[in-house]
N, C-alpha and C positions, 0 to 999 in steps of 0.2 A: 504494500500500500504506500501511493506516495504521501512526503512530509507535506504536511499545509504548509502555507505561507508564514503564518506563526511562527510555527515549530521550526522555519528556516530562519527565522529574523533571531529568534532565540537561541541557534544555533552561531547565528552571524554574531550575534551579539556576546556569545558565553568567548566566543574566540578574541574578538576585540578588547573585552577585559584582561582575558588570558595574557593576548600583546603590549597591553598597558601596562598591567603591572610588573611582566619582563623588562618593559623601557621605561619603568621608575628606576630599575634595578641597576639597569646601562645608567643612565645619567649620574644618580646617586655614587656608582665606581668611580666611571671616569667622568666626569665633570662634562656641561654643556660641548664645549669644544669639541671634545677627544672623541664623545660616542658618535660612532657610526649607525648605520643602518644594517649595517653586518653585527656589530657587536649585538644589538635588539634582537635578531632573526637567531643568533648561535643559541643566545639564552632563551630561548622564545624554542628553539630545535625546531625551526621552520623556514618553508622556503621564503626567500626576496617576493615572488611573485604572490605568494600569502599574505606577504606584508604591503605588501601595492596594492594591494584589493584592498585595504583598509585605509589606508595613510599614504598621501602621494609625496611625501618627504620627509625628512626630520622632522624641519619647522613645523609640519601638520600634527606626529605624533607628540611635540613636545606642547602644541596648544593643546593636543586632549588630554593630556598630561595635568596642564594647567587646571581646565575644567573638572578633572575627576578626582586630582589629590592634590594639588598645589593651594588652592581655594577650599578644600571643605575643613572638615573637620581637624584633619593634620597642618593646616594653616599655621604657619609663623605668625603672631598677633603684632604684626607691624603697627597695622592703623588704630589698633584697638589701645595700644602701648602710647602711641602719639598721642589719642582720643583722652586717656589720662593724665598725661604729661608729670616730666619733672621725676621726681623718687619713685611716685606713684609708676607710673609709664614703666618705670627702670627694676619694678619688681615685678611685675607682669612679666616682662623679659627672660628674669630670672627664673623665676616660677618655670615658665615656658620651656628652659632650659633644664629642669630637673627633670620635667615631663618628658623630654625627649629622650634624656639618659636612660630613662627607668620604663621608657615606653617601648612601643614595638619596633618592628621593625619597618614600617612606613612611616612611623614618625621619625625615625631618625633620616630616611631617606628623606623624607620633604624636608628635614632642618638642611639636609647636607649639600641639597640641590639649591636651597635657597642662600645659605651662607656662601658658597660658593658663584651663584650666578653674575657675584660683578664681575666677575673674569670673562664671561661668554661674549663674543661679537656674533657678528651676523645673523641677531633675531632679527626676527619677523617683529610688524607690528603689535602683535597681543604678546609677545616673548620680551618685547621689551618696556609696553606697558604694564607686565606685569614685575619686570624689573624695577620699574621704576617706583610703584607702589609695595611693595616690598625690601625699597633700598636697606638693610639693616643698620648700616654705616652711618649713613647718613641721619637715621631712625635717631642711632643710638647720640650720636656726637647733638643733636636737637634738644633730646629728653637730659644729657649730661651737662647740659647749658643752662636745663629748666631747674634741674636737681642743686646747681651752683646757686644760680640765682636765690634757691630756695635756703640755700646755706647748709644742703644738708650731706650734697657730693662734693667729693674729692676738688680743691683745685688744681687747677692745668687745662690746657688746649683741650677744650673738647674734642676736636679732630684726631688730634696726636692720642688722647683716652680711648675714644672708638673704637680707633686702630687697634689698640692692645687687646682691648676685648674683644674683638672679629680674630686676631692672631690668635687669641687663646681659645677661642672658639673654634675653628678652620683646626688646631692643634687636636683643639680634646675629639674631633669629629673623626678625624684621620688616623689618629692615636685606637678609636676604640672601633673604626673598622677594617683596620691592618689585624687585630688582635684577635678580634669578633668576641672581644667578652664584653659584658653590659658593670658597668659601675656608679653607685651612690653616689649622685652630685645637689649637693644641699645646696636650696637655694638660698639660703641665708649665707651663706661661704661666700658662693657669687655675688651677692647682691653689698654686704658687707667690703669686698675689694674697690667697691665705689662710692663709698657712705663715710664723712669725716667722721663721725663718733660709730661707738657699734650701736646695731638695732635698738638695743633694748633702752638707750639712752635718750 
């Protein structure tokens, strides 16, 4: 008996997720740049031509990317971090960061894909508006401004600060999937390295 139409779309559909979350897995490796459409198809153990039936390039699979994990619920609370501002903003952050440590294994792909994407050239339109509303750098060096302001962060270049915390971030991201072990990161630890007094004062 043939499939209905349904039961193909549901078929179409069960495979396209399948590809998706293989090319979370490329990205999250090797950074925007370096994944191929080969690197997708090896981990994915399917053909190029499988993969063109779904996606007519990178830039295509990396916007559905965008649409199915970069945006939902594994979201980096960029705007949400901004929307607070200042200390507040900058524990959200933190927070965010424990979650990731301690979370799965898409959560840490969406941090790793997102701390990393200021390095990517050659997005696309939506690849790089969604760069841009996800800048974490620049997120962070805002909120590190607000937190001064408020007298309650670290003095110094918020820029030159940023930096250190995207560096120590991009480290701890690298650091635990070269290793592939999960490790306890308090957000009070983090959030503490940028706070003149400690929390509790």
């Amino acid at each position: 008996m043939p499939r209905t139409a349904e039961q193909n779309q549901q078929i179409k559909d069960k495979r396209q997720t399948k590809l998706l979350a293989f090319a979370l897995k490329a990205f999250a490796a090797n950074g925007y740049n370096r994944t191929t459409i080969d690197d997708v198809t090896k981990l994915a153990r399917c053909s190029h031509g499988l993969f063109y039936h779904y996606f007519d390039s990178k830039e295509a699979v990396f916007a559905a990317l965008i649409d199915e994990y970069l945006t939902k619920e594994a979201e980096v609370p960029v705007q949400a971090a901004l929307q607070e501002g200042g200390a507040k903003g900058l524990r959200l952050l933190c927070d965010y960061a424990e979650r990731v440590a301690n979370g799965t294994p898409k959560d840490f792909a969406v941090a790793k894909i997102t701390v990393f994407l200021e390095d990517a050239t050659n997005l696309d339109q939506k690849g790089r508006e969604f760069a841009s509303t996800h800048d974490l750098k620049s997120a962070l060096a805002t909120l590190i401004a607000q937190g001064q302001q408020e007298k309650k962060v670290i003095a110094g270049d918020p820029k030159a600060i940023a930096q250190a915390v995207i560096d120590m971030a991009r480290g701890g991201l690298t650091r635990l999937s070269l290793k592939g072990e999960s490790l306890h990161v308090s957000s009070d630890i983090l959030f503490e390295f940028l706070l003149k007094t400690p929390i509790d004062e």
